[in-house]
TIKOL-728757 format. One record per residue: x, y, z of N, C-alpha, C in turn; residue in three letters. Coordinates in steps of 0.2 Angstrom, whole numbers, plus 5000, padded with zeros to 4 digits. Example, Ala and Ser with C-alpha at 12.3 -4.5 7.8 and 13.67 -1.06 7.14 Angstrom:
REM residues 2
506649725039506249785039506649845039ALA 506449895035506849955036506450005039SER 
END
This chain:
REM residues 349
556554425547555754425546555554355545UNK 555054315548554854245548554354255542UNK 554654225538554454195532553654185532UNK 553254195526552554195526552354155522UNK 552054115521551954045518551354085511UNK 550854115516550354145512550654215506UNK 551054225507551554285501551654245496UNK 551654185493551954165489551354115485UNK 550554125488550254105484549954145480UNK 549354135473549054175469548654235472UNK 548854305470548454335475547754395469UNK 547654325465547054385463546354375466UNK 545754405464545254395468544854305471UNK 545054265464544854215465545154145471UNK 545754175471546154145475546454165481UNK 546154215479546054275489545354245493UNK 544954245487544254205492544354155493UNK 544754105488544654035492545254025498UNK 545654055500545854075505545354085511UNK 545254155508544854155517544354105517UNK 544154085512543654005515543753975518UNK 544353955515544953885518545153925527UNK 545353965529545454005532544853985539UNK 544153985534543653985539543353915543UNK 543953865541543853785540543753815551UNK 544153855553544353855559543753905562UNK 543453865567542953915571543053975571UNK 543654015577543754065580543854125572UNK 544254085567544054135562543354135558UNK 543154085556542554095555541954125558UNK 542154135565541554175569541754245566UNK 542254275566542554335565542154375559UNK 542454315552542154325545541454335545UNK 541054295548540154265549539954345553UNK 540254365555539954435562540054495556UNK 540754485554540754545548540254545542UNK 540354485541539754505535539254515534UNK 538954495540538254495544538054545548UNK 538354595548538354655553538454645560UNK 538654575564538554565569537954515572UNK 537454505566536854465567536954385569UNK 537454375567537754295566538354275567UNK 538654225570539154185571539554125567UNK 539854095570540054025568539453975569UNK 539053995575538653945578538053935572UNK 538153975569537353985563537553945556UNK 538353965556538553945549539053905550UNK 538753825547539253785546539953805540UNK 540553765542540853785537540853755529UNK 540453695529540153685524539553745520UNK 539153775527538853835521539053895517UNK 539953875518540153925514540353895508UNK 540453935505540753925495540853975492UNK 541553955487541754035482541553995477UNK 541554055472541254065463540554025464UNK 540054035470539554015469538954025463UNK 538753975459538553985453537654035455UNK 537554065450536654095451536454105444UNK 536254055441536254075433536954085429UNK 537054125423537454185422538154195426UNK 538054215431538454275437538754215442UNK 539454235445539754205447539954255453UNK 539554265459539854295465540554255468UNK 540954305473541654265473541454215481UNK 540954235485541054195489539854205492UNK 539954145495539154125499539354095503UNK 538754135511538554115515537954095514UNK 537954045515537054015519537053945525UNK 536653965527536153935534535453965533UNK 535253915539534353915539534453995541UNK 533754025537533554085536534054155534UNK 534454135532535054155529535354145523UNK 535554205521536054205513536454265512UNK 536954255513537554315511537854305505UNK 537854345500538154345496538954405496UNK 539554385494540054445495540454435488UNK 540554505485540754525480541454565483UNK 542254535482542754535484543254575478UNK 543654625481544054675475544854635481UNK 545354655475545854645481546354725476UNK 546154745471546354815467546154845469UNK 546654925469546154955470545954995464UNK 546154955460545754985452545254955447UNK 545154875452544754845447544054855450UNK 543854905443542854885445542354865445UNK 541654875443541254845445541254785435UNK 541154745435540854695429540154745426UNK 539954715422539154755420538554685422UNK 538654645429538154635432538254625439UNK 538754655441539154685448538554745448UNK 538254725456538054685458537454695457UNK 537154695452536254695452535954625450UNK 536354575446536154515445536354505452UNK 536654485457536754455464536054475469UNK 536054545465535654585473534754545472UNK 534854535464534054525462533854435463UNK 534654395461534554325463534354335472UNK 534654385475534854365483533854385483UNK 533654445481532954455484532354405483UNK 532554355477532054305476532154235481UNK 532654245486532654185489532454195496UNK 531854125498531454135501531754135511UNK 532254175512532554165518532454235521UNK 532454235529532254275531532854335532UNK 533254345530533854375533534354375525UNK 534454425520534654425515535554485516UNK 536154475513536554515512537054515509UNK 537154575506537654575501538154605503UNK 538854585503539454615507540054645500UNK 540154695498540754725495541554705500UNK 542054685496542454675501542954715495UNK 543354775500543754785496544354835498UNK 544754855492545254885498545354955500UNK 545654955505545555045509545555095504UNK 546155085499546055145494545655115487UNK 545055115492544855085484544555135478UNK 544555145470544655205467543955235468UNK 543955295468543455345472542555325465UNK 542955325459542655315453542255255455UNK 542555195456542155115458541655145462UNK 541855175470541455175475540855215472UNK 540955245466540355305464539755275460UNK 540255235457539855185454539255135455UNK 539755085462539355025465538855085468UNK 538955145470538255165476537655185471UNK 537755205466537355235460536955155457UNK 537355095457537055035455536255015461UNK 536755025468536454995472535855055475UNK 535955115472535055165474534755135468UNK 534855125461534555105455534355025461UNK 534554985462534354945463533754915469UNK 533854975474533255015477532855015476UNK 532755105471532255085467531755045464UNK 532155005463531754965459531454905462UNK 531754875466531554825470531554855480UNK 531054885479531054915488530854875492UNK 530654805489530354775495530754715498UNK 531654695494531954655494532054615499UNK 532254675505532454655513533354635511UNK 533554655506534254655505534754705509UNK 535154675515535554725516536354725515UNK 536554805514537054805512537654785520UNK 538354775516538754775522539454805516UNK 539654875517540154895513540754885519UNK 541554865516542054835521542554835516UNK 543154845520543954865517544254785520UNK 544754775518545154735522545454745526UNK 545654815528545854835535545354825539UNK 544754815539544354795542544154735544UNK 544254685540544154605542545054595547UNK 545754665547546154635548545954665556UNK 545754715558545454745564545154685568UNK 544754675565544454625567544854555571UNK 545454545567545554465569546054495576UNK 546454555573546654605580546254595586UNK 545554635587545154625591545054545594UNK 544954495591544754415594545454395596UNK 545954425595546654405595546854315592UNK 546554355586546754285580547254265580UNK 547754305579548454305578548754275583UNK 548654265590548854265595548954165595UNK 548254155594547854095593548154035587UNK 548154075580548354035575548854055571UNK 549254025569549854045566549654065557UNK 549154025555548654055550548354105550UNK 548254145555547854205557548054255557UNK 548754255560549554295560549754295552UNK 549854245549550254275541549854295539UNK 549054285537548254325535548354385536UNK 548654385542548554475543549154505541UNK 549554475544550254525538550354505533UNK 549954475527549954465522549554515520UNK 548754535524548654625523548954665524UNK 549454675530549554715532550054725526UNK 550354685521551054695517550654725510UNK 550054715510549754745502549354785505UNK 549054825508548654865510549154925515UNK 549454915522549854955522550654925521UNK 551054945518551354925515552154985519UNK 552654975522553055015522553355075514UNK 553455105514553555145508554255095506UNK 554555115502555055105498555455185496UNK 555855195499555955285499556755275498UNK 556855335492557555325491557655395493UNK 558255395499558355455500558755495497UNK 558755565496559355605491560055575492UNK 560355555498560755505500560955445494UNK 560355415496560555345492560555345482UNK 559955415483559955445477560855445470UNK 560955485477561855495472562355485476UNK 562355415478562955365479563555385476UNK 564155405478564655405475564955385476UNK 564955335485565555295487565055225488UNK 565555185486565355115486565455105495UNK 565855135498566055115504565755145508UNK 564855125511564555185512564155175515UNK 563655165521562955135523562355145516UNK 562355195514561855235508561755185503UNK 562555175500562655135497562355045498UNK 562355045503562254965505561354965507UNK 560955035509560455025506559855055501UNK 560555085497560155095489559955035485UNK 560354985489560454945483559954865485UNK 559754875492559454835495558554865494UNK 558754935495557854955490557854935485UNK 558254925481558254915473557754865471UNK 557954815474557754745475556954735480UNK 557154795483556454765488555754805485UNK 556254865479555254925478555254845470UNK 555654805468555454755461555054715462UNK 555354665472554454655475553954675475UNK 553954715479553154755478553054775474UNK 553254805468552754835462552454765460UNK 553054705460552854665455552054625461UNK 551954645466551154615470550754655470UNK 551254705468550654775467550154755460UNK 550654755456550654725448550054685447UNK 550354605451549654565451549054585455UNK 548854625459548454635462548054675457UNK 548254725453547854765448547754705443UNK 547854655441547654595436548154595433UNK 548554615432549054555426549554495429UNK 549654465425550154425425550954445426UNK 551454425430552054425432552354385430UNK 552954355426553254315428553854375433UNK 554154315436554854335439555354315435UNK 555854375435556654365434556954365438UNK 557054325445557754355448558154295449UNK 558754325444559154305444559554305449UNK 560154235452560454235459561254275457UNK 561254265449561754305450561654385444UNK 561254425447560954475441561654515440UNK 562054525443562754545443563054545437UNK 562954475432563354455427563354505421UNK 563454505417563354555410562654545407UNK 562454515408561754475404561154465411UNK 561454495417561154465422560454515423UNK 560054495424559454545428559054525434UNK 558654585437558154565442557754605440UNK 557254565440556654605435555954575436UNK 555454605432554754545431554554565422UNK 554254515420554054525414553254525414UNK 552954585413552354585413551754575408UNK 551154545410550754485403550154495402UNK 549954505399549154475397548954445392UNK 548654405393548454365386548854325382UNK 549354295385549854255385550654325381UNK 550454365383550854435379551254465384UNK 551654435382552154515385552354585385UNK 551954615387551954695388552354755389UNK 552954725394553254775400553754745403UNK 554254735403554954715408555154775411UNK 555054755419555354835423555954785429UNK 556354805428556754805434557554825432UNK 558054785437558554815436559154775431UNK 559154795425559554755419560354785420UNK 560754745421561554745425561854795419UNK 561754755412561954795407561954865405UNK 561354885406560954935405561255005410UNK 561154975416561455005424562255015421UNK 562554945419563354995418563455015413UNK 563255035407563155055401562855155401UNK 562355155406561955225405562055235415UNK 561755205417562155215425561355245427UNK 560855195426560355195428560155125433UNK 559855125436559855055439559255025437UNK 558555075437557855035435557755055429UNK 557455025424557055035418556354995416UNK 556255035410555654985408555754955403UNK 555454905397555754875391555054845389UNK 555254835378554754795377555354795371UNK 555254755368555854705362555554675357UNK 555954735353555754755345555654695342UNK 555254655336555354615335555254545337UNK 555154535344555154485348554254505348UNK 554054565351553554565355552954595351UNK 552254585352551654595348551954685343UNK 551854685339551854755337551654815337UNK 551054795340550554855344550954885350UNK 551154835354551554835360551954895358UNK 552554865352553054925351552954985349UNK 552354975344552255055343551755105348UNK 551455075355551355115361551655125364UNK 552255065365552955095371553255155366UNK 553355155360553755215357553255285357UNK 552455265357552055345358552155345365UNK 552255305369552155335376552755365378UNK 553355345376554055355378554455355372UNK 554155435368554755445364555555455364UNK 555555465372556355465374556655425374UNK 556355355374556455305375557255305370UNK 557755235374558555205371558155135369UNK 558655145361558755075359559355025361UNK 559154955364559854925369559654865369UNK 560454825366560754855364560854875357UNK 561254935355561254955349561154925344UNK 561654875341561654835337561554775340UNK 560854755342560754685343560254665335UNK 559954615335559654605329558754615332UNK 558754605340558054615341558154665348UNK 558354735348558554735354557954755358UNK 558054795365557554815369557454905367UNK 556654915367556454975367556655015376UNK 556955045381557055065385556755135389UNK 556755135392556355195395556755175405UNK 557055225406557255255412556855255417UNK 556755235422556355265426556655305431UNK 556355365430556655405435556655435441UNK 557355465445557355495450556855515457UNK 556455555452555855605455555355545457UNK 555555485454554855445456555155405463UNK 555855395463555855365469555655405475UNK 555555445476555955495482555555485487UNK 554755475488554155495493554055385495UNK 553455375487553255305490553555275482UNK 553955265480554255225475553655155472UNK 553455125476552955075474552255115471UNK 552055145475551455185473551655255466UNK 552055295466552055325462552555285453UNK 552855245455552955215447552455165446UNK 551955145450551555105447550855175444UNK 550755205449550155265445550655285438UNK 551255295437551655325433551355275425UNK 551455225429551555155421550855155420UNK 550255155426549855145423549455205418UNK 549755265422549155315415549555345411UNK 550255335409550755315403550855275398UNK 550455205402550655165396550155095398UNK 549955075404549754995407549154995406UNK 548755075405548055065406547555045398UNK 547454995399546954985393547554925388UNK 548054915392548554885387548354815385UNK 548054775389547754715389547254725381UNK 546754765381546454755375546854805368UNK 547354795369548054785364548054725359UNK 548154705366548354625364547754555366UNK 547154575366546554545369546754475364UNK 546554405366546254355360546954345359UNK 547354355357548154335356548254275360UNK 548354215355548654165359549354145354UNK 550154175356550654165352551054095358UNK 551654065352551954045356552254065361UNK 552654035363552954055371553654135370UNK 553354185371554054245371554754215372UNK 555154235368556054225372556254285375UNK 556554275381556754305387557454335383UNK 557454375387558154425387558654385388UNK 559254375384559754345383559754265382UNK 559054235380559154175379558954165369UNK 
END
């Protein structure tokens, strides 16, 4: 697989826009961007690339990206979640700055992902008839879009063909939006020979569903660090991610070597007794009373939780992450809100 430069940088909302800005420095994409947004109304030739800008200030409210040219204003409010919702001035402070400005062609564009949660999209529609209502003379139009559809798009202009920046944009979507599954088959399930095809890619899923949770992970907002160790093999070794909000450590999921040859499980989740906020350990122990203490006799060991079987089998990414989040992940941040502690110590340091 030829390495993708863009996989490797910040991919929350803020730094997903200033990308495709940066993205639009180039005509051919820019023209692409400038039609979708616009409904087709305008191109590259209307919009310089300096008329574009993210977290364009309006008072208060910070939209994540603006177009403008004479007698034009787009304003786009961008999700890269598909669980993060609306703000409480998403979007009617936008819609109300965009309707007092004197140009003759006004838009507001939602940009978001194909599954985006049904709840959000019930929401924005409910904000934006209220916002109707009230203002019916605005001349604001809407333009609702996924990201499979800005990536059709560059398909269509054959961007990809054109710019080598245009090709990893797209299969940087294509990798968070559609995504190969991650499926562990009954096969690799229960391995019992090391000398074995099954065996050689159980263990290569292993590693590849601790990827994608962990972009899955930051695309929902929290903070990742990576653990992958080169040598996880060791006694002490792991490959993992530790998950964060508010300088806090939440959640460690991946594959702890020790653990695996101790109970003969290969993925877990963790938070560590003692080390980690206190709130922390007493919701990982409500949510997973099953949970192992490991190791037994350590002085700060790990609270443990399995992660099991039945979750690998279909889309392993998608169903341990819905698993963790209405289990344990959702609301976790305001846990630990305002908490600013020194730096956590890692597993085995």
């Amino acid at each position: 697989m030829r390495p993708n430069v863009l996989r490797y940088l910040p991919n929350d909302e803020k730094a997903v826009a200033t990308l495709l800005r940066a993205l639009c420095v180039l005509k051919p994409i820019r023209e692409v961007v400038v039609r979708l947004f616009t409904d087709k109304e305008f191109g590259a030739d209307k919009v310089e690339f300096e008329g574009l800008t993210t977290e364009f200030h309006i008072g208060e409210a910070i939209p994540d990206m603006c177009l403008q040219a004479d007698r034009l204003c787009v304003i786009a409010e961008i999700k890269v979640s598909d669980r993060r919702g609306l703000t409480p001035n998403q979007p009617e402070t936008y819609l109300l700055w965009l309707a007092r400005q004197p140009v003759d062609h006004k838009f507001f564009v939602l940009l978001v992902p194909p599954q985006y949660a049904e709840q959000h999209r019930q929401e924005y529609e409910r904000r934006k008839a209220a916002f109707r209502a009230r203002e019916p003379d605005a001349g604001v139009r809407f333009v609702e879009i996924n990201w499979l559809d800005l990536r059709s798009a560059f398909n269509e202009a054959d961007l990809s063909e054109a710019s080598v920046y245009a090709r990893d944009f797209r299969a940087l979507l294509e990798e968070w939006y559609i995504p190969v599954p991650v499926k562990f088959t009954p096969r690799e399930l229960g391995v019992t020979d090391m000398f074995s095809r099954d065996a050689a890619k159980a263990v290569c899923d292993l590693f590849d569903f601790i990827n994608k949770i962990a972009l899955k992970l930051e695309r929902e907002g929290f903070n990742i660090e990576r653990a992958f160790q080169k040598r996880w093999w060791d006694p002490e070794g792991e490959y993992g991610i530790y998950i964060s909000c508010e300088n806090q450590y939440v959640l460690w999921l991946g594959v702890w070597t020790a653990f695996w040859r101790d109970h003969g499980r290969p993925l877990c989740i963790a938070v560590q007794k003692g080390k980690w906020h206190p709130a922390i350990i007493r919701r990982f122990k409500n949510a997973f009373p099953d949970h192992l203490t490991y190791p037994p006799n350590d002085s700060h060991p790990y609270l443990t939780k399995c992660i099991e079987q039945h979750l690998l089998g279909a889309d392993a990414v998608r169903d341990v992450a819905d698993w963790l989040q209405e289990a344990y992940l959702d609301g976790i941040c305001a846990v630990v809100g305002g908490k600013q502690p020194n730096r956590m110590s890692r597993r085995g340091r």
